[in-house]
N, CA, C and O of each residue as an XYZ file, in Angstrom:
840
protein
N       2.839     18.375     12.369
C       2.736     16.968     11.941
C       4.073     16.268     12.219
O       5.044     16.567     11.523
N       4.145     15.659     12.868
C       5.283     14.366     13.236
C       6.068     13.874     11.790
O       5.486     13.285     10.879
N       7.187     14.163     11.786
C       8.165     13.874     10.925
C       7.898     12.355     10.975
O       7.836     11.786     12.065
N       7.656     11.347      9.214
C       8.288      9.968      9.414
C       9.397      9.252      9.657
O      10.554      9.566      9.375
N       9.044      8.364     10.142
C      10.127      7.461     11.106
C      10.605      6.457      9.692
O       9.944      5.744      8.937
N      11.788      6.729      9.752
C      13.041      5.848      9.271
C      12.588      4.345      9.378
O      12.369      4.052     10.554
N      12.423      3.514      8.679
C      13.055      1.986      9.238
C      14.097      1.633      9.574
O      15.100      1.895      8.911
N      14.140      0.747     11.018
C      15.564      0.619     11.368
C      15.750     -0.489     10.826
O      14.820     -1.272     10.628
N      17.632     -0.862     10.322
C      18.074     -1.273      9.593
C      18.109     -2.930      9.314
O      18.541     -3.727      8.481
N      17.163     -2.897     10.910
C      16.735     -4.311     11.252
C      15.277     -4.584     10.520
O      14.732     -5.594     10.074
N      14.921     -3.222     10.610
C      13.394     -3.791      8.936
C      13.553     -4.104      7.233
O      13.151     -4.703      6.236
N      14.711     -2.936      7.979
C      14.908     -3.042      6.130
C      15.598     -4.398      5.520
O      15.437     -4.792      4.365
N      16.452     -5.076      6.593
C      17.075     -6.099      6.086
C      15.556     -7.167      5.896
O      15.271     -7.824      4.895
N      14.883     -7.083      6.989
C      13.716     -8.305      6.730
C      13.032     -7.974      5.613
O      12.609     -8.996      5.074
N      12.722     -6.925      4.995
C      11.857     -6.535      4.387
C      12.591     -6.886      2.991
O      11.859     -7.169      2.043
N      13.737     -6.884      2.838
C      14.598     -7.138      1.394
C      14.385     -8.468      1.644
O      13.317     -8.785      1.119
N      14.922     -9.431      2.222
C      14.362    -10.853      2.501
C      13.641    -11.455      2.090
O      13.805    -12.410      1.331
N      12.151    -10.787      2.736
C      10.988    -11.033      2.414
C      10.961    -10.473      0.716
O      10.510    -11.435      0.095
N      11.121     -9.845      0.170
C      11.547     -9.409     -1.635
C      11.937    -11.058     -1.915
O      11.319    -12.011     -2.389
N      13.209    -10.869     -1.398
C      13.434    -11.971     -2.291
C      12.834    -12.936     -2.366
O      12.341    -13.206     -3.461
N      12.632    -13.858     -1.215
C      11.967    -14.853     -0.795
C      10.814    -14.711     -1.866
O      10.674    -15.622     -2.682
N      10.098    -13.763     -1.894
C       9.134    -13.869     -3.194
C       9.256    -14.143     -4.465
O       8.766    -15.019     -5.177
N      10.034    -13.205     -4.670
C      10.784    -13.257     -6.075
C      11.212    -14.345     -6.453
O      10.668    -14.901     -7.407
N      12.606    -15.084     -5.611
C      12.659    -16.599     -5.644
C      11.451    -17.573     -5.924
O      11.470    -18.357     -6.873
N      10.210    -17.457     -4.881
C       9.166    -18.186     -5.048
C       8.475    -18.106     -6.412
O       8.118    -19.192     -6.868
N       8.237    -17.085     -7.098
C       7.405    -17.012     -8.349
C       8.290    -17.335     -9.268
O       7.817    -17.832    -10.290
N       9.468    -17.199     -9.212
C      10.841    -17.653    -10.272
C      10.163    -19.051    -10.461
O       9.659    -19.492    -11.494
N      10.281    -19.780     -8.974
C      10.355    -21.409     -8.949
C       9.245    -21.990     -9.548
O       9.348    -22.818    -10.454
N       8.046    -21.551     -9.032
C       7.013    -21.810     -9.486
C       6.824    -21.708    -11.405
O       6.733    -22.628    -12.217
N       6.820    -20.583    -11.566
C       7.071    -20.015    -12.791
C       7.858    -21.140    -14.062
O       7.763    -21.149    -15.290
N       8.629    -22.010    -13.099
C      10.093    -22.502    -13.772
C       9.466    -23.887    -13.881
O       9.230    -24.310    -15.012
N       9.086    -24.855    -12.507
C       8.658    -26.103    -11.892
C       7.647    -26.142    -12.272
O       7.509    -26.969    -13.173
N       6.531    -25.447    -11.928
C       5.208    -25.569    -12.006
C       4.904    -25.937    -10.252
O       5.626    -26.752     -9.679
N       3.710    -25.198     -9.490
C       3.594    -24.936     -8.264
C       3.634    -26.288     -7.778
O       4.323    -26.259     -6.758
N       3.212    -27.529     -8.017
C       3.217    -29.267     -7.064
C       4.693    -29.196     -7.316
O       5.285    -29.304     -6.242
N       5.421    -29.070     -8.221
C       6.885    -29.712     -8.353
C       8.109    -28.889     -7.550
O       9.151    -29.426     -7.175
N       7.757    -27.440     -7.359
C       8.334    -26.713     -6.894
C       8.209    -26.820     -5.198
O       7.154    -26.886     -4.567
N       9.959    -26.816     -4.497
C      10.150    -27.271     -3.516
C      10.383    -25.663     -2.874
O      10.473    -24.654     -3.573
N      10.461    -25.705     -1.250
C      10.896    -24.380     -0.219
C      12.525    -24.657      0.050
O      13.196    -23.874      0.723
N      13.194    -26.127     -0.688
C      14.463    -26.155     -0.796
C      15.172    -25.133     -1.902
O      16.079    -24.346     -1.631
N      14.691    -25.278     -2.927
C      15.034    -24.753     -3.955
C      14.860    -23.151     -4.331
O      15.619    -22.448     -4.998
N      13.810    -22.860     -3.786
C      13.011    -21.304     -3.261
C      14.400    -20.881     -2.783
O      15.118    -20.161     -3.477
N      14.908    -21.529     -1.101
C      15.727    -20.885     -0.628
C      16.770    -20.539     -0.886
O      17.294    -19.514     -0.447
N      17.360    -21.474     -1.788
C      18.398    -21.487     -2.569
C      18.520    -20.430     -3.514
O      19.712    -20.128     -3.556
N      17.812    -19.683     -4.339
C      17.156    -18.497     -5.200
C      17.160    -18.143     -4.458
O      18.300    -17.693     -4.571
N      16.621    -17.564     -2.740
C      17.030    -16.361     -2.460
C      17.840    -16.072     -1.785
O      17.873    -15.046     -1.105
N      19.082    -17.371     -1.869
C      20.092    -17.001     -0.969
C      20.064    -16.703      0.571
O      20.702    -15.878      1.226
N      19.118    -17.636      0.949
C      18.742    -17.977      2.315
C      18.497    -19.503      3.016
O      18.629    -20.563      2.404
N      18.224    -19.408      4.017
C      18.328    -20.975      4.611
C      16.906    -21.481      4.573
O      16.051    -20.713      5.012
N      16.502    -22.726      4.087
C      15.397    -22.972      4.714
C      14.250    -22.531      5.555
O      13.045    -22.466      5.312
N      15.036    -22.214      6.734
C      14.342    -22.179      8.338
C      13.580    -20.742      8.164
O      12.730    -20.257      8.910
N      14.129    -20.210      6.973
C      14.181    -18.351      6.820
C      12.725    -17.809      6.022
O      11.949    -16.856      6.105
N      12.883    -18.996      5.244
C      11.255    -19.153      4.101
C      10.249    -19.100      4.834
O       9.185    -18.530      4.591
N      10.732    -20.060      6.336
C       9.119    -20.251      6.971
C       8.960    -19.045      7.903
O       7.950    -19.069      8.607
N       9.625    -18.195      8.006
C       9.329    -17.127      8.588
C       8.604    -15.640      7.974
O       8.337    -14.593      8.564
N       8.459    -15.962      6.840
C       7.675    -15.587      5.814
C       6.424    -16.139      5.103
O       5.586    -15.519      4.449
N       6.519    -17.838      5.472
C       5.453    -18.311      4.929
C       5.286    -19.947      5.620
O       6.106    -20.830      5.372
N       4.483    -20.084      6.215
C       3.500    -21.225      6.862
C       4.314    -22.441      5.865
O       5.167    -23.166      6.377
N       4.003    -22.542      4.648
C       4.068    -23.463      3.757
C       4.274    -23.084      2.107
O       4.387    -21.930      1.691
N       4.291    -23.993      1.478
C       3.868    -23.256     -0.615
C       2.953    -22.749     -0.552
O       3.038    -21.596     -0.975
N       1.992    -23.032     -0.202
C       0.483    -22.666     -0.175
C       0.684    -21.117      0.359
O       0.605    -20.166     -0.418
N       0.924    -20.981      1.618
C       0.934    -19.474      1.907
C       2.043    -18.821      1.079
O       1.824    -17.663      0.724
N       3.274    -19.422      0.694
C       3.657    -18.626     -0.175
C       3.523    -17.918     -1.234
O       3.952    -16.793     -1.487
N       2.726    -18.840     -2.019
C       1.772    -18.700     -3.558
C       0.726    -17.902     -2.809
O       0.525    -16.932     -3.541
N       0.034    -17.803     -1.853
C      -0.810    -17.032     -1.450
C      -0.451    -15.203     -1.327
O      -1.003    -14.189     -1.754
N       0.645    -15.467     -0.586
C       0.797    -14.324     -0.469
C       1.836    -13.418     -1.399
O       2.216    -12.253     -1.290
N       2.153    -14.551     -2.442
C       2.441    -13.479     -3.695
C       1.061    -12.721     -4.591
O       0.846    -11.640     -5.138
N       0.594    -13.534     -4.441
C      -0.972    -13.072     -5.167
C      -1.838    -12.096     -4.191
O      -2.669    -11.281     -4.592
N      -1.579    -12.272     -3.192
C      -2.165    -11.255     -2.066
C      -1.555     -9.930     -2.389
O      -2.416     -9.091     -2.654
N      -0.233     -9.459     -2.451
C       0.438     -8.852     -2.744
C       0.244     -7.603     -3.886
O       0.298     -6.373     -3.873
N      -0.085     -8.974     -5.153
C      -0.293     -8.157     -6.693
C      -1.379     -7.487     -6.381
O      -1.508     -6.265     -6.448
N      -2.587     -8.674     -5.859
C      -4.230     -8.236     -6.083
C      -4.670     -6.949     -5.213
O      -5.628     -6.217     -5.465
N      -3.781     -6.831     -4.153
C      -3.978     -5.907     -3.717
C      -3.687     -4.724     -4.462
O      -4.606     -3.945     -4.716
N      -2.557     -4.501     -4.832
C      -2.108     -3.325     -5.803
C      -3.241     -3.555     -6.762
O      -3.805     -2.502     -7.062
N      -3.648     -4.443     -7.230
C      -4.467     -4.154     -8.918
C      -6.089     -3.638     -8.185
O      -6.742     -2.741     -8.719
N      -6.454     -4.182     -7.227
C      -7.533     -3.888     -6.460
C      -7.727     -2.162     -6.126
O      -8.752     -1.500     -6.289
N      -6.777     -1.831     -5.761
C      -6.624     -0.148     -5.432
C      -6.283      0.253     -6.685
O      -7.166      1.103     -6.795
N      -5.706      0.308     -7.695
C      -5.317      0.754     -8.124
C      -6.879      1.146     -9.817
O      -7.184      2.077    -10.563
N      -7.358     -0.402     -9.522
C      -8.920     -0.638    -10.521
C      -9.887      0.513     -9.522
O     -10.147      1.441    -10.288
N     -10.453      0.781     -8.257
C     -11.138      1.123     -7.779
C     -10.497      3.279     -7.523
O     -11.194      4.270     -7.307
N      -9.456      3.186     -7.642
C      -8.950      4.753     -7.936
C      -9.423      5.094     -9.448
O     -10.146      6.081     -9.585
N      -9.079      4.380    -10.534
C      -9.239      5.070    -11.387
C     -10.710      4.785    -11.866
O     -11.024      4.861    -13.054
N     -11.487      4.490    -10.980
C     -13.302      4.141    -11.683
C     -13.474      5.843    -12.031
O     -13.155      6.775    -11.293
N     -14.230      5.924    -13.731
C     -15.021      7.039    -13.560
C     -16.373      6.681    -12.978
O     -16.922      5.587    -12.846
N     -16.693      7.706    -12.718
C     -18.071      8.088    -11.947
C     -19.511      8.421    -12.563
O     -20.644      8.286    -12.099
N     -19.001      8.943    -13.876
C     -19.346      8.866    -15.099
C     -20.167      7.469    -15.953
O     -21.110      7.517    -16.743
N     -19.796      6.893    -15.707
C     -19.971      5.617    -16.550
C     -21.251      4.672    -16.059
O     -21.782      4.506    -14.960
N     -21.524      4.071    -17.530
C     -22.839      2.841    -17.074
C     -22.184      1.836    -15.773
O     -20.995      1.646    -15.518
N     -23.092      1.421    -15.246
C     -22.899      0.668    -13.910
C     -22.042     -0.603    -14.576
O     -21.053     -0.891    -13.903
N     -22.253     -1.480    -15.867
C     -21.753     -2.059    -16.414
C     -20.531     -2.198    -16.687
O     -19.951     -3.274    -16.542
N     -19.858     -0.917    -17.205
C     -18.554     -0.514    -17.133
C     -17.851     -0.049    -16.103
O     -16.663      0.265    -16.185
N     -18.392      0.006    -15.296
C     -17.471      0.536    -13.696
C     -17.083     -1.280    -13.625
O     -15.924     -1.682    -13.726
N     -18.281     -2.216    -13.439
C     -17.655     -3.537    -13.214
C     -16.540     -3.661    -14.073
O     -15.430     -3.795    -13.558
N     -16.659     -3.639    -15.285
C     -15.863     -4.029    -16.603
C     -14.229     -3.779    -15.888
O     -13.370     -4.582    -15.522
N     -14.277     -2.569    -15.897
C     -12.740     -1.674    -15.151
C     -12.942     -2.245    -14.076
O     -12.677     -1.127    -13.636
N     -13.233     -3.124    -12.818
C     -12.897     -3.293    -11.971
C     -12.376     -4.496    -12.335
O     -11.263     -4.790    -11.901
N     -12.969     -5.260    -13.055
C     -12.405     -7.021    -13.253
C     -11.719     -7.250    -14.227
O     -11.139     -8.330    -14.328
N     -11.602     -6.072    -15.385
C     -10.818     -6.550    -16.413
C      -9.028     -6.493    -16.288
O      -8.265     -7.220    -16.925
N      -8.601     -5.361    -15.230
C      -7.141     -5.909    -14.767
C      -7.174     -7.437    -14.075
O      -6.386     -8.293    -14.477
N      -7.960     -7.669    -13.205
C      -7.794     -8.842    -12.836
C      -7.623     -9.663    -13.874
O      -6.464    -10.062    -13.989
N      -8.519    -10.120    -14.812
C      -8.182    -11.193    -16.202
C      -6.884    -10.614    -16.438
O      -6.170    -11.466    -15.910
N      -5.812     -9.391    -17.049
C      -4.535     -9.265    -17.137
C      -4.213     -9.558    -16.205
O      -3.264    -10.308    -16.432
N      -4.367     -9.478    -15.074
C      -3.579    -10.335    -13.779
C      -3.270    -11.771    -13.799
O      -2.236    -12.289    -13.376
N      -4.475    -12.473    -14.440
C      -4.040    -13.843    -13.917
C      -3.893    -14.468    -15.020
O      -4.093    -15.682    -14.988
N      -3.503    -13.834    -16.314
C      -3.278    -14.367    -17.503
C      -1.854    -13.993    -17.609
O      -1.249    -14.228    -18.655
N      -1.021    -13.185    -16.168
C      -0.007    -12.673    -16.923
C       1.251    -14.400    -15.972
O       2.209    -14.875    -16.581
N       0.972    -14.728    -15.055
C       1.359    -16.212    -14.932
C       0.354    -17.130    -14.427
O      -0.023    -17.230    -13.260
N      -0.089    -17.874    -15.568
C      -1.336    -18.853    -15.689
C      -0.985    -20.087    -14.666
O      -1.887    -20.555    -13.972
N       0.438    -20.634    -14.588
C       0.672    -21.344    -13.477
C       0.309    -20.993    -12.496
O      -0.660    -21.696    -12.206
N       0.611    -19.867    -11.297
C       0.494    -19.087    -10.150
C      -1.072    -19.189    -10.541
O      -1.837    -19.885     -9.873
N      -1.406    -18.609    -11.423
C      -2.951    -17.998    -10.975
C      -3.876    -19.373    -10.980
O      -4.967    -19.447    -10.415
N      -3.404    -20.180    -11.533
C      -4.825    -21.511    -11.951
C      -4.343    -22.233    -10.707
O      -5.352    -22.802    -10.292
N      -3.239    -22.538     -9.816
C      -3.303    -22.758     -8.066
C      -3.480    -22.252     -6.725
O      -3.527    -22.736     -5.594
N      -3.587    -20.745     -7.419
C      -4.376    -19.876     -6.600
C      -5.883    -19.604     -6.600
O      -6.441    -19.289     -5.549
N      -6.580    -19.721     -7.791
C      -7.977    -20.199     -7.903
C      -8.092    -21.106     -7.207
O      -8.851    -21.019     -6.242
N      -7.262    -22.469     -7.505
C      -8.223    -23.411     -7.163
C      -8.090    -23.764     -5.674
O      -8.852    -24.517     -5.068
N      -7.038    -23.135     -5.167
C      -6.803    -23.291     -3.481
C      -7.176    -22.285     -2.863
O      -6.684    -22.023     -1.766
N      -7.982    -21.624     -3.347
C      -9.018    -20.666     -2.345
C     -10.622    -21.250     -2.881
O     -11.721    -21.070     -2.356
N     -10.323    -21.853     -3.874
C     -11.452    -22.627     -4.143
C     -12.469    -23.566     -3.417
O     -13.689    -23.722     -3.389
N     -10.698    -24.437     -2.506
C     -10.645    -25.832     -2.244
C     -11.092    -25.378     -0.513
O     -12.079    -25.850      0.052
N     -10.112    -24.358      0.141
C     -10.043    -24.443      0.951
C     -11.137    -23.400      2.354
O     -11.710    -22.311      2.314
N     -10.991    -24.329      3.294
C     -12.519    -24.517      4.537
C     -11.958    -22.652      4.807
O     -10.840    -22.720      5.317
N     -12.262    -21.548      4.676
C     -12.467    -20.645      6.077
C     -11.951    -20.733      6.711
O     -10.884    -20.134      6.842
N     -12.530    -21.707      7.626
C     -12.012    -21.604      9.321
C     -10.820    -22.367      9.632
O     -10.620    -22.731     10.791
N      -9.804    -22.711      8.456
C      -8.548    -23.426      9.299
C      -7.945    -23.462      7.898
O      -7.419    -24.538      7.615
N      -7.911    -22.520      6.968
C      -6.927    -22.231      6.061
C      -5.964    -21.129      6.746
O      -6.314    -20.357      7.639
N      -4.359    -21.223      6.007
C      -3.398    -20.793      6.558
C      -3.662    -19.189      6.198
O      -4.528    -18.990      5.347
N      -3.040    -18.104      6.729
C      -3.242    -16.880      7.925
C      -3.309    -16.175      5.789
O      -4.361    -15.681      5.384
N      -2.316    -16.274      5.020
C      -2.628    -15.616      3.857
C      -4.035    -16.093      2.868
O      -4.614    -15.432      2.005
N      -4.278    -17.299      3.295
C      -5.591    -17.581      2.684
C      -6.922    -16.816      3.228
O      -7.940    -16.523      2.601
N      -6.722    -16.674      4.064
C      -7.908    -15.782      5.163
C      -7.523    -14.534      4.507
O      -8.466    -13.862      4.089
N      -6.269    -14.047      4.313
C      -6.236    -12.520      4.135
C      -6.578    -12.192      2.290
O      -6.695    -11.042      1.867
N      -6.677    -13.244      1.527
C      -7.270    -13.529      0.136
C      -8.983    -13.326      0.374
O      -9.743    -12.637     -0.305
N      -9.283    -14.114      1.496
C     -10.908    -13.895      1.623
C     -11.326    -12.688      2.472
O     -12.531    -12.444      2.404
N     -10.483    -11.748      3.386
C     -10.149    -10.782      3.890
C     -10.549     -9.155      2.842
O     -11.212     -8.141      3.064
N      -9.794     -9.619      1.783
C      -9.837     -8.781      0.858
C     -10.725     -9.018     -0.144
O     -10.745     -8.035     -0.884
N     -11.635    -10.063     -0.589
C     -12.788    -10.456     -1.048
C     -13.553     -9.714     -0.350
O     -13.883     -8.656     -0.885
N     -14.114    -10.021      1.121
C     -14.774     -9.240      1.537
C     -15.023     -7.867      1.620
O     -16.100     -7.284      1.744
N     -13.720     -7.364      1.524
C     -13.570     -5.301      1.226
C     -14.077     -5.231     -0.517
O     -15.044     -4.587     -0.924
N     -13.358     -5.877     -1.174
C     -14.381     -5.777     -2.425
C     -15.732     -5.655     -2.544
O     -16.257     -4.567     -2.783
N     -16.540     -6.987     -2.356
C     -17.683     -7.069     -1.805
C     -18.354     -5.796     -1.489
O     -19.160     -5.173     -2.181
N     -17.822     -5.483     -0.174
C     -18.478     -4.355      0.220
C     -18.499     -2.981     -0.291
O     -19.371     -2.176      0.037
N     -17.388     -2.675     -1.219
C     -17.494     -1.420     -2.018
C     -18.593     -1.856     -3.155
O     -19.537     -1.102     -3.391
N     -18.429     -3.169     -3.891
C     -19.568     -3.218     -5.118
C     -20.560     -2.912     -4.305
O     -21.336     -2.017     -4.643
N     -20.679     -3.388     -3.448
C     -22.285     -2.935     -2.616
C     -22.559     -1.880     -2.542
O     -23.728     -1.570     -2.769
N     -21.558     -0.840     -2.178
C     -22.024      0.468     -1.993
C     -22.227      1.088     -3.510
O     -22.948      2.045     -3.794
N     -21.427      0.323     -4.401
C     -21.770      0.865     -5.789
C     -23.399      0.775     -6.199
O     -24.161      1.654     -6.600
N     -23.577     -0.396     -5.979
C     -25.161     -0.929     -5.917
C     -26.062      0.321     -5.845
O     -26.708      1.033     -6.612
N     -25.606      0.167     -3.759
C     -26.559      1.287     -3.531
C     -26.784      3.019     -4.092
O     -27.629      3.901     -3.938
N     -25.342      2.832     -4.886
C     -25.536      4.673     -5.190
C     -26.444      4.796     -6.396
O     -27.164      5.718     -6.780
N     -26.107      3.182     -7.040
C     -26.895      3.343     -8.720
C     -28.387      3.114     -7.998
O     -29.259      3.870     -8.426
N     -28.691      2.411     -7.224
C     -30.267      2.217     -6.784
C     -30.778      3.550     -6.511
O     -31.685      4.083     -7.151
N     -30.164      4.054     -5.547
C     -30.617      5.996     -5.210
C     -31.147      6.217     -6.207
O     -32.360      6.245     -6.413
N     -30.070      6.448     -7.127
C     -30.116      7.308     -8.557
C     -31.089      6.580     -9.466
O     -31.094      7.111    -10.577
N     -31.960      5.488     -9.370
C     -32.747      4.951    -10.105
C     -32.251      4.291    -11.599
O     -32.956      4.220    -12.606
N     -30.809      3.818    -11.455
C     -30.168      3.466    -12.470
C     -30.244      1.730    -12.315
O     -29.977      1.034    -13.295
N     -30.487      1.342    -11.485
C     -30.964     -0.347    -11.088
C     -32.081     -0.054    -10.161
O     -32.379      0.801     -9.327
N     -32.763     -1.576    -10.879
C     -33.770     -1.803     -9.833
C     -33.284     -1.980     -8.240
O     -32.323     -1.522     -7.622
N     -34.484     -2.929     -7.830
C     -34.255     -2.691     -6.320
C     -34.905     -4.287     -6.146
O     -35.716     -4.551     -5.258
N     -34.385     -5.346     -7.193
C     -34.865     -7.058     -6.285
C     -33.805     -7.412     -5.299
O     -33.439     -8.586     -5.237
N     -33.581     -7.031     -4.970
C     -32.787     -7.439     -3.719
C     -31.715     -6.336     -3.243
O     -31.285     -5.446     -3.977
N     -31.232     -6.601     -1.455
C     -30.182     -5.885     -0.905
C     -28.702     -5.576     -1.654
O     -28.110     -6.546     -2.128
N     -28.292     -4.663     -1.730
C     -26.798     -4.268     -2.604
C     -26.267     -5.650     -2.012
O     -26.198     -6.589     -2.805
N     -25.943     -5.824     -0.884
C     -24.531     -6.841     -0.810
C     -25.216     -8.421     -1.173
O     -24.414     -9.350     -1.267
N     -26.321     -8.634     -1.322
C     -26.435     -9.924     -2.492
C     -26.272     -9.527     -3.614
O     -25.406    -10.271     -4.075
N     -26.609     -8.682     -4.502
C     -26.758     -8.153     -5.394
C     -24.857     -8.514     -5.986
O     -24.423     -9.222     -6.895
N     -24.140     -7.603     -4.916
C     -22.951     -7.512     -5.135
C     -21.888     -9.154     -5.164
O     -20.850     -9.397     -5.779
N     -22.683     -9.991     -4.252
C     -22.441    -10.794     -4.385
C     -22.499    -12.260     -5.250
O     -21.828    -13.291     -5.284
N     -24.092    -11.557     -6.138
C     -24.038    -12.597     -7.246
C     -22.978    -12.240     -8.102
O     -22.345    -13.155     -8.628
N     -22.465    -10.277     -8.490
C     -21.994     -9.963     -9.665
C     -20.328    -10.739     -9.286
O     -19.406    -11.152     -9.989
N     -20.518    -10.671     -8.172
C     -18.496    -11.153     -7.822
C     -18.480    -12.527     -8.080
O     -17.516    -13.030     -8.658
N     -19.831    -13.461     -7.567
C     -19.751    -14.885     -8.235
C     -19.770    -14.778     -9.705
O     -18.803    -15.466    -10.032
N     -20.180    -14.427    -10.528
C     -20.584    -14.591    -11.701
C     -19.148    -14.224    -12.327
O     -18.970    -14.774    -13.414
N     -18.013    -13.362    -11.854
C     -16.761    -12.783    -12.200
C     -16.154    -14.138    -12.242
O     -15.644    -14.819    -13.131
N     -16.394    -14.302    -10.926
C     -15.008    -15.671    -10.370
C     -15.552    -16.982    -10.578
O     -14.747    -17.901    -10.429
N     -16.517    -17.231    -10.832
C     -17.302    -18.442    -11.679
C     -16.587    -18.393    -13.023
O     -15.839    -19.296    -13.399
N     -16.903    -17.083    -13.864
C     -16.338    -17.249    -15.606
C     -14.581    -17.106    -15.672
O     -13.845    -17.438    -16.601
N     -14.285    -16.612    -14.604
C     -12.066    -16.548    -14.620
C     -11.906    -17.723    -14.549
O     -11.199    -18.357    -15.333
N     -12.480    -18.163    -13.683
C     -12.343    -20.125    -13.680
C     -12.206    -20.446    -14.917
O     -11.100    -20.264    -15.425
N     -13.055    -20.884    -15.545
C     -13.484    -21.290    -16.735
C     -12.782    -20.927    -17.598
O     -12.288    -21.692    -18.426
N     -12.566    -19.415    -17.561
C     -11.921    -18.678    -19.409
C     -10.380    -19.348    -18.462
O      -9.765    -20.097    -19.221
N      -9.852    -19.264    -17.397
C      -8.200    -19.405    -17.169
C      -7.973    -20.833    -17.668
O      -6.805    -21.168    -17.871
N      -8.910    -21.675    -17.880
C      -8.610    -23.137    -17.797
C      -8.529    -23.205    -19.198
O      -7.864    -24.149    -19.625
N      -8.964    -22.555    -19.910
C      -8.512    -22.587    -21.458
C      -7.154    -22.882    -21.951
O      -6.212    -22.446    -21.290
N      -6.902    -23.618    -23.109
C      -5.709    -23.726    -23.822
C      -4.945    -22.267    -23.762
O      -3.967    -22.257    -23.014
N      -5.212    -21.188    -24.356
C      -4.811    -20.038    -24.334
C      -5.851    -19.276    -24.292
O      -6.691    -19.250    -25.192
N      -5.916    -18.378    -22.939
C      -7.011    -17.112    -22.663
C      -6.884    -15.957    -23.241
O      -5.864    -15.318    -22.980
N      -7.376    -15.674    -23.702
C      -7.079    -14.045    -24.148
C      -8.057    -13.363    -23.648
O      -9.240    -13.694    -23.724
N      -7.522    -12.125    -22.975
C      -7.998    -11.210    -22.218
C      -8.957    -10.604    -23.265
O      -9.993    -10.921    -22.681
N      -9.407     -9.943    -24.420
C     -10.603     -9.391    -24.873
C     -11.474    -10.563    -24.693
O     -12.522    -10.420    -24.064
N     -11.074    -11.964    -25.291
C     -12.466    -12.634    -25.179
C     -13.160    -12.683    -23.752
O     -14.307    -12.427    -23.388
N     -12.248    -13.027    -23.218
C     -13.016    -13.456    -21.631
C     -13.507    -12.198    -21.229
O     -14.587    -12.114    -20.645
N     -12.629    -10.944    -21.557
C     -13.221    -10.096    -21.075
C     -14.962     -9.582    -22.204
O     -15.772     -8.969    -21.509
N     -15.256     -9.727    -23.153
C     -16.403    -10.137    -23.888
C     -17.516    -11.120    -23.514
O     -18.711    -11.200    -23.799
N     -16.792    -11.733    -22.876
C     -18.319    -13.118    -22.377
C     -18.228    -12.909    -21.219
O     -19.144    -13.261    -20.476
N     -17.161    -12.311    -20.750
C     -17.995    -11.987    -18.922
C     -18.967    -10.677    -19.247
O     -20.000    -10.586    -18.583
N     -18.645     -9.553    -20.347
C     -19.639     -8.641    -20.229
C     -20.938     -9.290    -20.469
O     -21.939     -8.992    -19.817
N     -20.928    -10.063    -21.282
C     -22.486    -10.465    -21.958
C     -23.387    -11.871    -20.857
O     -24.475    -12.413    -21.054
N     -22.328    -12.087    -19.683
C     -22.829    -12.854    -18.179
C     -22.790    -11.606    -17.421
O     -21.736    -11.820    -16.821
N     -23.049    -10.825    -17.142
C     -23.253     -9.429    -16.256
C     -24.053     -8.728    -17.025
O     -24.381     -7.743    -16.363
N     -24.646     -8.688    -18.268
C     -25.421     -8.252    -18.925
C     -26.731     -9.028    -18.495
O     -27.864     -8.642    -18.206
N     -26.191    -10.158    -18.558
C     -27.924    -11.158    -17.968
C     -27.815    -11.252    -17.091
O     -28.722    -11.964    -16.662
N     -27.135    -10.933    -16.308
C     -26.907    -10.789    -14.644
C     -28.347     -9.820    -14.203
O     -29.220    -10.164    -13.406
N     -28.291     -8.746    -14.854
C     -28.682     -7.404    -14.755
C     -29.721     -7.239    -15.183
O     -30.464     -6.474    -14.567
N     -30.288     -8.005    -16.635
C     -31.276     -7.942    -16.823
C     -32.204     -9.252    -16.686
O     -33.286     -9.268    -17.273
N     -31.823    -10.251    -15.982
C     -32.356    -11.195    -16.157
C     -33.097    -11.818    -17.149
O     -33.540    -11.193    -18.112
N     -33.315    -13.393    -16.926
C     -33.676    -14.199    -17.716
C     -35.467    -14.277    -18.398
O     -36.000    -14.997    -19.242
N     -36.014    -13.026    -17.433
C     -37.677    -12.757    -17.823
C     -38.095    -12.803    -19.256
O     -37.369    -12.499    -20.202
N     -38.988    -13.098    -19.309
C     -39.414    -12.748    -21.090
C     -39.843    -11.214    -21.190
O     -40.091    -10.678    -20.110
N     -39.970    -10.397    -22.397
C     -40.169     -9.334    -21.921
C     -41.417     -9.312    -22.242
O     -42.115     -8.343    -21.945
C-alpha cells in the first residue's frame, strides 16, 4: 500500500487560510448579523486582504454557504454512522434530523440565512456552494430511500409509493417544520424535536379514517 503523501507547504498554508477566513466569517456574522456583515471586515479578522476572501468564496452568500456546508456535512456522516439498525423506522429518522435541529439552533443567525437562501435560490445559477448544499440534499435523499426500501422488504412499511418519493415527502416534512420551529422567539430542541415526531407520525400513517 502506497505510503500517504504529505501536503506541501503550499497546501497547508491555503488550507490554514481557508480556517481562518471561516472562522473570521462566522465571528462576523455571529457579531453583525449576516445583511450587515461586510467581506471588508471578514478580512480584517482573518488577517488577510480582501482579494484573498474571494478566493475562497464567490460572495457572503457562498461564504455563509460554505460554512454550513462544512458543519452539515460532518453532522450528516456522523447522524448516518451511528443509526442503529435495530430501531423503529421512526427513530432512525428521529437520529438522523435531531442533530440537525442542535445544528441550527446552535447559531440561529447563520442558520435562519441559510434556510432561507437555499430556500430562495433557482438551481441552475446559484453560486458553486449552493449547488453543493443541494448536492448533499440529494445524497441524503437517496440513503432515506434506501432506508425505505429495506423497511418495505422487511414488511415494516407499506408500499403507496416508490422509496425516493416516499423519502422525499419525509425530508420535506423535516425542512418544512425547521423552518417554522427556527423562526420562533426561542427554539428548543426537545420541542421541535416532539412536533416533528408527531408530523412523521402522520406522515406514516396518514390522514385515513380507520
Amino acid at each position: 500500500m502506497p505510503a500517504s503523501v504529505e501536503p506541501s507547504l503550499r497546501e497547508r498554508n491555503k488550507a490554514e487560510r481557508r480556517r481562518r477566513v471561516l472562522e473570521a466569517a462566522r465571528a462576523v456574522f455571529k457579531e453583525f448579523g449576516y445583511e450587515n456583515a461586510t467581506t471588508r471586515e471578514i478580512a480584517t479578522r482573518a488577517g488577510v486582504a480582501v482579494g484573498t476572501v474571494f478566493v475562497y468564496a464567490r460572495d457572503k452568500r457562498d461564504l455563509l454557504m460554505t460554512i454550513v456546508n462544512d458543519d452539515l456535512e460532518a453532522v450528516t456522516e456522523t447522524s448516518f454512522a451511528n443509526l442503529d439498525g435495530d430501531q423503529p423506522f421512526l427513530e432512525k429518522l428521529i437520529a438522523l434530523f435531531e442533530p440537525r435541529y442542535r445544528y441550527w439552533v446552535r447559531d440561529p443567525e447563520i442558520s435562519t440565512f441559510a434556510l432561507h437562501e437555499t430556500a430562495a435560490a433557482r438551481v441552475k445559477d446559484v453560486p458553486s456552494e449552493t449547488d453543493r448544499f443541494y448536492r448533499r440534499r440529494g445524497r441524503m435523499l437517496e440513503r432515506i430511500a434506501e432506508m425505505v426500501e429495506v423497511e418495505q422488504r422487511a414488511g415494516r412499511l407499506g408500499t403507496p409509493d416508490d422509496p425516493p418519493t416516499i423519502a422525499l415527502f419525509l425530508m420535506g416534512t423535516y425542512l418544512a417544520h425547521a423552518r417554522f420551529w427556527l423562526s420562533e422567539r426561542d427554539p428548543q430542541v426537545a420541542e421541535g424535536i416532539a412536533r416533528l415526531r408527531r408530523q412523521l407520525e402522520l406522515a406514516m400513517q396518514g390522514l385515513k379514517p380507520p
